[in-house]
C-alpha positions as CSV (number, residue, x, y, z in Angstrom):
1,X,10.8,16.8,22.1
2,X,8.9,17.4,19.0
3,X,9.1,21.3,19.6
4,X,12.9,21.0,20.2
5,X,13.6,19.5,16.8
6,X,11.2,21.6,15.4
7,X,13.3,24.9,16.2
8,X,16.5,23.1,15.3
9,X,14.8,22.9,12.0
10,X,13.5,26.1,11.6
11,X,16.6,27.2,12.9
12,X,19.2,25.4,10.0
13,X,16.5,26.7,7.4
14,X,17.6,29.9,7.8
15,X,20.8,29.3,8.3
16,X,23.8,29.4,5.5
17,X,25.6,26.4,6.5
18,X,22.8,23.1,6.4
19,X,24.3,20.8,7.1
20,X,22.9,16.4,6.2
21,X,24.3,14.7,9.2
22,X,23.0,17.5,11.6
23,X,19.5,16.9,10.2
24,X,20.0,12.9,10.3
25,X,20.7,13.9,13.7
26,X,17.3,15.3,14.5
27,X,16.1,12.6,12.7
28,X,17.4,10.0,14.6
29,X,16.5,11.9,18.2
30,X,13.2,11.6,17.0
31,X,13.2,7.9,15.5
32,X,14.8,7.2,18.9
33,X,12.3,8.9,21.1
34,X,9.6,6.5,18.9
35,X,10.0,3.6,20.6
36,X,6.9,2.3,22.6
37,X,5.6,2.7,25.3
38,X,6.9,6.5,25.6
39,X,8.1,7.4,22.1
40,X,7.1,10.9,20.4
41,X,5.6,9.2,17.5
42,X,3.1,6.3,19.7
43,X,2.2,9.1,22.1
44,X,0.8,10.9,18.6
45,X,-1.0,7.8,17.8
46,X,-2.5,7.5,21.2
47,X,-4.0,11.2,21.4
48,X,-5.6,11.1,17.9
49,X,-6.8,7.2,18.6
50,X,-8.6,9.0,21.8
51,X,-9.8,11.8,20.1
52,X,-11.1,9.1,17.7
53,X,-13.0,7.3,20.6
54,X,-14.8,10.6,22.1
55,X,-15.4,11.6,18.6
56,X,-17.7,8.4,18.6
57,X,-19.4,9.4,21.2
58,X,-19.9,13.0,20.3
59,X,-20.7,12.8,16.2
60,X,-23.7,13.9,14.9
61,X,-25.5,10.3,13.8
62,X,-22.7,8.4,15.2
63,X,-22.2,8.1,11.4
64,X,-18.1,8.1,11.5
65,X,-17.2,11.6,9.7
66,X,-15.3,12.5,12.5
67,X,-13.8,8.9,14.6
68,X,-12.9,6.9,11.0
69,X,-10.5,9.5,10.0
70,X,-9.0,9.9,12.8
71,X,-8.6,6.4,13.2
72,X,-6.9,6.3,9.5
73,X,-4.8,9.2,10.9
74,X,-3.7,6.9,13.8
75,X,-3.6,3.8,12.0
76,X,-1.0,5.4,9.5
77,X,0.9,7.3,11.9
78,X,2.1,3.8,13.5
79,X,2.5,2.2,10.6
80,X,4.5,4.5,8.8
81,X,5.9,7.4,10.4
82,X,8.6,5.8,12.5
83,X,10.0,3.8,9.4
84,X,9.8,6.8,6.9
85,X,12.2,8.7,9.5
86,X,14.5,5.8,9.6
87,X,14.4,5.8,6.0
88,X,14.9,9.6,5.8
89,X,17.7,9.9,7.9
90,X,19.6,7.3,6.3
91,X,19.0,9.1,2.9
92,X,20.6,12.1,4.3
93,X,23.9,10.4,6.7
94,X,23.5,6.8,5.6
95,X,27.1,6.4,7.9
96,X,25.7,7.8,10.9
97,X,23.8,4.3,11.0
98,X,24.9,1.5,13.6
């Protein structure tokens, strides 16, 4: 999903005609596709939170340069990055909202 909208992005980049509600569109796939327990965006949060947990177990020292970043990372990416692309996307096509 994420590569999909990706390309769609790219693809109105370099296109003449960008267009808001198209890119409220991707927007909103996305914000859709967020929802727990298969969403785009807690699927993120679950690989970096694992990567966290073998990074504990694998860190020189077991002294956290590695696993509390990445728990930040996750920790931020749930707590912010669904409601940023709500916010987003209403910027951009605030009548495209139900």
């Amino acid at each position: 999903m994420a590569s999909l909208a990706l390309q769609q992005i790219e693809d109105d980049l370099s296109a003449d005609d960008v267009d808001q509600a198209e890119l409220a569109a991707i927007l909103r796939e996305l914000i859709e596709d967020t929802d727990p327990p298969g969403g785009f965006i807690p699927a993120l949060a679950q690989l970096v939170t694992t990567a966290a947990k073998r990074a504990e177990q694998i860190e020189p020292d077991r002294d956290g340069d590695a696993s509390c970043p990445l728990h930040e990372a996750a920790d931020l990416i749930t707590d912010n990055a669904g409601q940023r692309l709500i916010w987003a996307a209403r910027a951009l096509h605030p009548q495209g909202d139900t």
